[in-house]
C-alpha positions in Angstrom: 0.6 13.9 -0.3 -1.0 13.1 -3.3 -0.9 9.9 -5.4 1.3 9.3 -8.6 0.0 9.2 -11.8 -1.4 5.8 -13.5 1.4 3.4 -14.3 0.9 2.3 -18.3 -0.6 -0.6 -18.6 1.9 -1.7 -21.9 4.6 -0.7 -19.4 3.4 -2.9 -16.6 2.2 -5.7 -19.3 6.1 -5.7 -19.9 7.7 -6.0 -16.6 4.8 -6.7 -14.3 2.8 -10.1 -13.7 0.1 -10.3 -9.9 -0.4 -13.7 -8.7 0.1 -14.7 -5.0 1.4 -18.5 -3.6 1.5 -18.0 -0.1 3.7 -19.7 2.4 3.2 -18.7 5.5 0.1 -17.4 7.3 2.3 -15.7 9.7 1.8 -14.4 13.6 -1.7 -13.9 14.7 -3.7 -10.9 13.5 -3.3 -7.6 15.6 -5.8 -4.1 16.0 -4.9 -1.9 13.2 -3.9 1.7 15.4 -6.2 4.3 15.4 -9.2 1.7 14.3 -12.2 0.5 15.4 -12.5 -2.8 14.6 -9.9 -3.7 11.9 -7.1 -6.1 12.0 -3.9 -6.9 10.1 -1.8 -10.1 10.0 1.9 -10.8 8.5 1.9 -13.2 5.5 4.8 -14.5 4.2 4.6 -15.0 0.2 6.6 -17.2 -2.1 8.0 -16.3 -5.2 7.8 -12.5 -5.1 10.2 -9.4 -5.0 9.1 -8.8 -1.2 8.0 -11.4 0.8 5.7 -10.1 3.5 2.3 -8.6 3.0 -0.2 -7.0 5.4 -3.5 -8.4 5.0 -6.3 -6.3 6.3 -9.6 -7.6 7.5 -12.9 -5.5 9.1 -13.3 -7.2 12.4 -16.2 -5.3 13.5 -18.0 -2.5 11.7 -17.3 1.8 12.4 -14.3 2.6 10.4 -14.2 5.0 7.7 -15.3 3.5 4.7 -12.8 5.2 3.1 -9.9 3.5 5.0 -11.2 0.5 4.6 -11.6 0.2 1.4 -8.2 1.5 0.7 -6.8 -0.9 3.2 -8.5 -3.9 2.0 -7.8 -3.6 -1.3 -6.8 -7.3 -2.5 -3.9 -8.1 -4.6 -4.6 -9.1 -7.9 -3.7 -13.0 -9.1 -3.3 -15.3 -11.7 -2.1 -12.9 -14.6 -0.1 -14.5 -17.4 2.2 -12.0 -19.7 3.9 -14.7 -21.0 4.5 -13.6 -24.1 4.0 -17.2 -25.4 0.5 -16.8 -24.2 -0.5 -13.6 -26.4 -4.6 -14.3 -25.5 -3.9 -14.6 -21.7 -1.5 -11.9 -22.1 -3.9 -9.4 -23.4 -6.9 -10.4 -20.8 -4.1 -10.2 -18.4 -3.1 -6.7 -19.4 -6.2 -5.2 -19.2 -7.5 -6.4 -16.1 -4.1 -5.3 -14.3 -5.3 -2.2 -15.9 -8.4 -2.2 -14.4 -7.5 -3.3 -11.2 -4.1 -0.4 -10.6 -6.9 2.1 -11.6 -9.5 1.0 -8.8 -6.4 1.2 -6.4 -5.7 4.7 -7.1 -8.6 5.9 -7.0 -9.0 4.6 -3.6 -5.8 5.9 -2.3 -6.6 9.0 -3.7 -9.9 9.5 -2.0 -9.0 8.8 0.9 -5.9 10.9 0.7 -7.8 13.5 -0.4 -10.1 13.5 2.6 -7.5 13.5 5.1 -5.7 16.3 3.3 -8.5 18.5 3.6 -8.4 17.5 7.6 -4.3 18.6 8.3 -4.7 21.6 5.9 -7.9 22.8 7.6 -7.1 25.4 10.5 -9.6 24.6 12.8 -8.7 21.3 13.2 -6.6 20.0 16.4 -2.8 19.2 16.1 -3.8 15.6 17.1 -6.4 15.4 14.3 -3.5 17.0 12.1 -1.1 13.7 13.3 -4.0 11.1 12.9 -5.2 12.3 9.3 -1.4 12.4 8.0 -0.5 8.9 10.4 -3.7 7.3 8.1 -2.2 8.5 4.8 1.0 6.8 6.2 -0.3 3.7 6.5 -2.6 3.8 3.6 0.2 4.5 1.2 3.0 2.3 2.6 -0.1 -0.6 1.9 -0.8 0.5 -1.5 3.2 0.2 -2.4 3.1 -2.8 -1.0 0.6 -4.7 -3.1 2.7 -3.5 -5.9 6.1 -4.8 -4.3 4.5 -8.0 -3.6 3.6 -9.3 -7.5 4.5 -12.5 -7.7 7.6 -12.7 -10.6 6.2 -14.7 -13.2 7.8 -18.2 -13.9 9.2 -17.3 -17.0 11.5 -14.8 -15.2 12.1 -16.7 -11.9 14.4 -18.9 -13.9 16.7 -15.8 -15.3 18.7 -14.1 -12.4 19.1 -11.0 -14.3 15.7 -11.0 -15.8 14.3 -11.3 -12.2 16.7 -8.8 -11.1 15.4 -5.9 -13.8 12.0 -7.0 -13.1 11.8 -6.1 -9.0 14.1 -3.1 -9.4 10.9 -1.6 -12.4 8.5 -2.8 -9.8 10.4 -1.3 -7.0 10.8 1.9 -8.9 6.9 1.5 -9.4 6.3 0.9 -5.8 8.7 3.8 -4.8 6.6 6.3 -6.1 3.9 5.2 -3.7 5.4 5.1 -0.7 7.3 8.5 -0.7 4.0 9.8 -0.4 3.5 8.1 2.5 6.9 8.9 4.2 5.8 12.7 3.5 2.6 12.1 5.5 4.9 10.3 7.9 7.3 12.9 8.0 4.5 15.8 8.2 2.7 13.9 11.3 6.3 13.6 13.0 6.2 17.2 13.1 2.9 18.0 14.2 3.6 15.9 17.0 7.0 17.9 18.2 5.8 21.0 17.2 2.5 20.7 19.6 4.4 18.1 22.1 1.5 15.9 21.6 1.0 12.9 24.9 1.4 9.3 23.3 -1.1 7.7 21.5 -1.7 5.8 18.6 -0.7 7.7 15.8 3.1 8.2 18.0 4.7 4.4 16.5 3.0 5.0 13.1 4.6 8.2 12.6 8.0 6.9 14.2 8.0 10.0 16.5 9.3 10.1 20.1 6.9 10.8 22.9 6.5 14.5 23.7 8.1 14.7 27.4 
């Protein structure tokens, strides 16, 4: 359950452009599970490879830091790799750069900390479930701010080109999010295994209530 390692940024300069045109603000926000105060609302997006994104917001104050700022991270807009535009191309490429590396190093503290929680022997089966439920959901986000990178104009207008760029970004994206399906899949178990009551953590981790 730990994350993958940095995605290059010539790679990404290649295949990947981050902008965001929304369309649709979506339903109403809802309580993030397991949360204090933190909320999360559908938006619907325009022009990208997948077309809903979860946007987290801090409501009210209490949560770890941790999950919040892995939760909140924002997607990153307005890059050109146009390869017309070579100046905007290469201020483009380095702050993609900049920005994937802050992202992983969110996930990965935060992973980290809840690691150290479900491989600790002293800790409960429920605080097992939560700590892998949270790397879940933390992870599944992560992916998804890379599946949802706007395609870049130039590429919209080329069926194939589009089609190569959101299988690389998929690929990308992949790699996140099989982490999470791990934690999913470890939390699943904790909760058979100690026929833990319903609770939060139970829809997260897709796992039918202990009877």
């Amino acid at each position: 359950m730990t994350t993958p390692r940095s995605l290059s940024p010539l790679l990404l300069a290649a295949t990947v452009v981050a902008s965001g045109a929304i369309a649709s603000a979506g339903p109403a926000a809802r309580p993030v599970p397991g949360t204090i105060g933190m909320t999360v609302r559908e938006v619907t997006l325009r022009n990208t490879c997948t077309a809903t994104f979860h946007a987290y917001k801090v409501a009210k104050r209490g949560d770890d830091p941790l999950l919040v700022a892995a939760l909140t991270h924002p997607r990153i807009l307005k890059l050109d790799f146009d390869p017309a535009h070579e100046a905007r191309a290469k201020a483009s490429t380095k702050r993609f750069d900049a920005w994937f590396k802050q992202l992983e190093a969110k996930l990965t503290a935060f992973n980290t900390a809840q690691e150290k929680v479900f491989a600790d022997a002293a800790a409960t089966p429920q605080a097992k479930a939560e700590a892998a439920a949270r790397i879940h959901m933390v992870m599944d986000q992560g992916a998804l701010l890379l599946d949802t990178i706007e395609i870049p104009a130039h590429i919209r207008k080329l069926p194939e080109a589009k089609a190569v760029f959101c299988d690389t970004l998929a690929e990308k994206a992949d790699l996140i999010r099989l982490k999470g399906e791990e934690a999913r899949g470890a939390c699943a178990k904790v909760i058979v295994d100690a026929k833990l009551a319903p609770a939060w953590f139970t829809p997260v981790c897709d796992a039918a209530p202990s009877k």
